[in-house]
Structure formats: structure tokens, C-alpha cells
C-alpha positions, 0 to 999 in steps of 0.5 A: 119911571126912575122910582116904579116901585113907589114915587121920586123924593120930590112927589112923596114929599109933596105928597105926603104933605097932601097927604095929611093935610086931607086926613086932618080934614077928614078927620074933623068932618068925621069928628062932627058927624059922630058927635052930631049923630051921638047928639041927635040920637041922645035928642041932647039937640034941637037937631038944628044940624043935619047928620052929615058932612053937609050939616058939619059945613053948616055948622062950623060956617055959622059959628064967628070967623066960620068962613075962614076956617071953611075956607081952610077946610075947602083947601084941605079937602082939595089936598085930600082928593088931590092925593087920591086921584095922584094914587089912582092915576100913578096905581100907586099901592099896586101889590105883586101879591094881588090879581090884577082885579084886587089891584084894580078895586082896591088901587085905582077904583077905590082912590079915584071914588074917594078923590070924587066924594071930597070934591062933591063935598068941597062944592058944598063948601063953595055954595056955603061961602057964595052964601048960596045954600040957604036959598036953594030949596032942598032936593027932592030925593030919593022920593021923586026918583020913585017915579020913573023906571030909570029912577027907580033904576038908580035907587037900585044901584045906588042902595047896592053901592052903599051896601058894597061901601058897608061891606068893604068898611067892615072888612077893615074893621074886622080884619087887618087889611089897613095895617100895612098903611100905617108905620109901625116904626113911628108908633114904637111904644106898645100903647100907640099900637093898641091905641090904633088898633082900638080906634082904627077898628072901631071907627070903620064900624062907625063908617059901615053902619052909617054906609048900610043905614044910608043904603037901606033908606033907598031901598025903602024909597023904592017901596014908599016915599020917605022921609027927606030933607036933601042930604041923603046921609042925615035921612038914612041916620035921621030914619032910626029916631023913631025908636028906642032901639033905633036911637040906641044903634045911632048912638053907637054908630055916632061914637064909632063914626067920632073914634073915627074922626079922631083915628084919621087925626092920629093918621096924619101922624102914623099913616104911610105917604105914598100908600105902599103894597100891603105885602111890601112886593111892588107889581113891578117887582113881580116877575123878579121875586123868587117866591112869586116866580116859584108858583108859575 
């Protein structure tokens, strides 16, 4: 309560430090996804791997001293959803310019869904290090959920959430929403502004097509059985391999989703800790700004 307008010294040092650790984190598992996605789709593997942040574990669990460096990987993603259920809690980010609705989705709804994604990865790790995941048979889904109307009811939702996740990614790659979190007094020299912008642009297209592939496979699922291996993100890419034009899209949403991976490194650098309001007016200043004040 003696800094509202964003966090004491103390906690946006710790988290900042959090901060970036998860994007260093983030930014590895979306660097694999892509070049495995970039892999398959150009069938330069033997698809051993699954296209998603489960296959990622995988493969760097399999590899010499693979658990350490999971183990270093589970912290980080720790940091990450640490980070974000910290901004949910405090609202941190809440803007005077925004309705108490935008406020809402975008600074307590869209963090707390975010820290809950990197703890449900975090538990793939955890099995991964028990050694528990080789002898767990896969997942029936999505096909098993076509057999009850409370099944085919989640399918539903769960396509229609993917969507509205393919929508609000690709409000970031067409317009400049994620700009005020970056700080543009770090990347001073012109090539670092159009170095993120490029990136930052490109890589949200990658998240968008992976979030509408994924989406789509449910609704089929609603339609007919598909196929399946358990990791529903590996089956909404693994579906476009049955074509030409299909494995030309999972190429490109691979390369998008590694210029993505590799825009989250360059945010550990230039990301603002704590995330502040994309106008600069915090809430708690919206009843003393002149402007603000003027339209009411």
C-alpha cells in the first residue's frame, strides 16, 4: 500500500529476477517446439519427439546430464508462474485507461491462466524426473470425451478457448498491445527496436497458429475419432502432415513458434519487471488525472 502505483523496491527486485528467469525458461521450450514442428513438417526426423512442450521435456531429459538441466528447467518454470500469479493477485498492470472488464481479462484473468499452464508443465517434469512417464500409457483424449454429453460438452469449450487464445495472439502479432512492456530505454539503438519488433510480431503468429491448429482438432474430435497420442498440442500440429500444403503451414508456424522462442530470450533483457499500465496511468491514479477526470 505505500507504492499502489506499481511494487516496493524490495518485490520488483525479486521480481524481476523471477521475472526473467521464467522467460529464459519460456523461451527454450518455445525454441524446441518450433524447431521440432520445423523438423517434422520438413520430415528431417523420424518424428521421435512430439511437437510440444511435453516432447521438449523428453527430449532434453534423454540427452547425457538431461536431469539436471530438467531439474534447472522445473525451477524456472517455478519462477515463471510464480511471477504471474504475484501479478494476478497484486492486479499489477491494472491501467486507468481501461474498463474494469479489459482490466480484468487482461491483468488478472490472462496471468492467473498463464501461472496455471507453467505449473501443469512443471508436473511433466516432475514425472519425467520420478521416471514415471515412460510407463504411463497415453491419454485417451480427445477421442474418449466423444462418448458422454458432458464430454462432448468440454470438447466444445475447450475448442472455443483455444480459439479465443488463437485470437488474443494474434492481437499481439497484428497490433502493438505488448509494446508498453517492453523498455524502449534499454534498446536505444534503432536495429534493437526493429530487431523486437520483427521477432515479437512474428513469433505471436507462431503461438496463434499452434492455439487455432489445436482448437480445430477438438471440434473434429466432435465429429469423428482422431488421431491421438495424449499431448493434444503434438495432435492439433502432427494432423497437418497429411499434406502438402498442410506440412508447408507446420513449417511456418514452427519457424514463427522458434522466432518466438528466441523473442522471449531477447525479453529477459528488454521486458519491463513488474508489468506496468500500457498507457502509463495506473488505476489508482484515475480519479486524480485531469484528462480522465474531464470525461466524467
Amino acid at each position: 500500500m505505500q507504492h499502489p502505483d506499481s511494487a516496493s523496491p524490495w518485490w520488483a527486485t525479486l521480481q524481476r529476477i523471477v521475472g526473467r528467469i521464467g522467460f529464459g525458461a519460456k523461451g527454450v521450450i518455445y525454441g524446441l517446439v518450433g524447431g521440432m514442428t520445423v523438423a517434422s513438417g520438413a520430415k528431417l526426423d523420424d518424428k521421435e519427439y512430439e511437437e510440444s512442450p511435453k516432447g521438449a521435456f523428453v527430449m532434453i531429459g534423454d540427452v547425457k546430464s538431461g536431469s539436471g538441466a530438467l531439474f534447472v528447467l522445473l525451477i524456472a518454470l517455478w519462477c515463471y508462474s510464480i511471477w504471474r500469479f504475484w501479478e494476478c493477485l497484486t492486479y499489477q498492470g491494472r491501467d486507468a485507461k481501461l474498463s474494469n472488464l479489459g482490466n480484468f481479462f487482461r491483468f488478472r484473468l490472462s496471468p492467473a491462466v498463464s501461472g496455471g499452464v507453467y505449473i501443469a508443465y512443471s508436473y511433466y517434469i516432475v514425472i519425467m524426473l520420478l521416471n514415471n512417464y515412460k510407463n504411463k500409457p497415453p491419454s485417451c483424449y480427445p477421442n474418449c470425451w466423444r462418448e458422454t454429453i458432458l464430454g462432448r460438452t468440454m470438447l466444445v469449450l475447450m475448442g472455443v478457448a483455444f480459439l479465443i487464445a488463437c485470437l488474443t495472439q494474434l492481437q499481439n502479432a497484428l497490433t502493438k498491445r505488448w509494446h508498453s512492456e517492453i523498455n524502449w530505454r534499454r534498446a536505444n539503438q534503432k536495429w534493437e527496436r526493429w530487431m523486437l519488433l520483427t521477432l515479437g510480431h512474428i513469433g505471436y503468429l507462431g503461438r496463434a497458429g499452434i492455439f487455432v491448429f489445436v482448437g480445430i482438432l477438438e471440434f473434429k474430435a466432435l465429429k469423428h475419432p482422431v488421431s491421438q497420442s495424449g499431448d493434444q498440442i503434438a495432435d492439433g500440429l502432427s494432423q497437418l502432415l497429411t499434406s502438402t500444403q498442410g506440412r508447408v503451414a507446420m513449417i511456418a508456424t514452427g519457424l514463427c513458434t522458434l522466432i518466438f522462442g528466441l523473442f522471449c530470450e531477447l525479453c529477459v533483457i528488454y521486458r519491463q519487471f513488474p508489468t506496468p499500465p500500457p498507457s502509463g496511468i495506473p488505476w489508482v491514479h484515475k480519479n486524480k488525472h485531469p484528462v480522465l477526470n474531464a470525461r466524467h
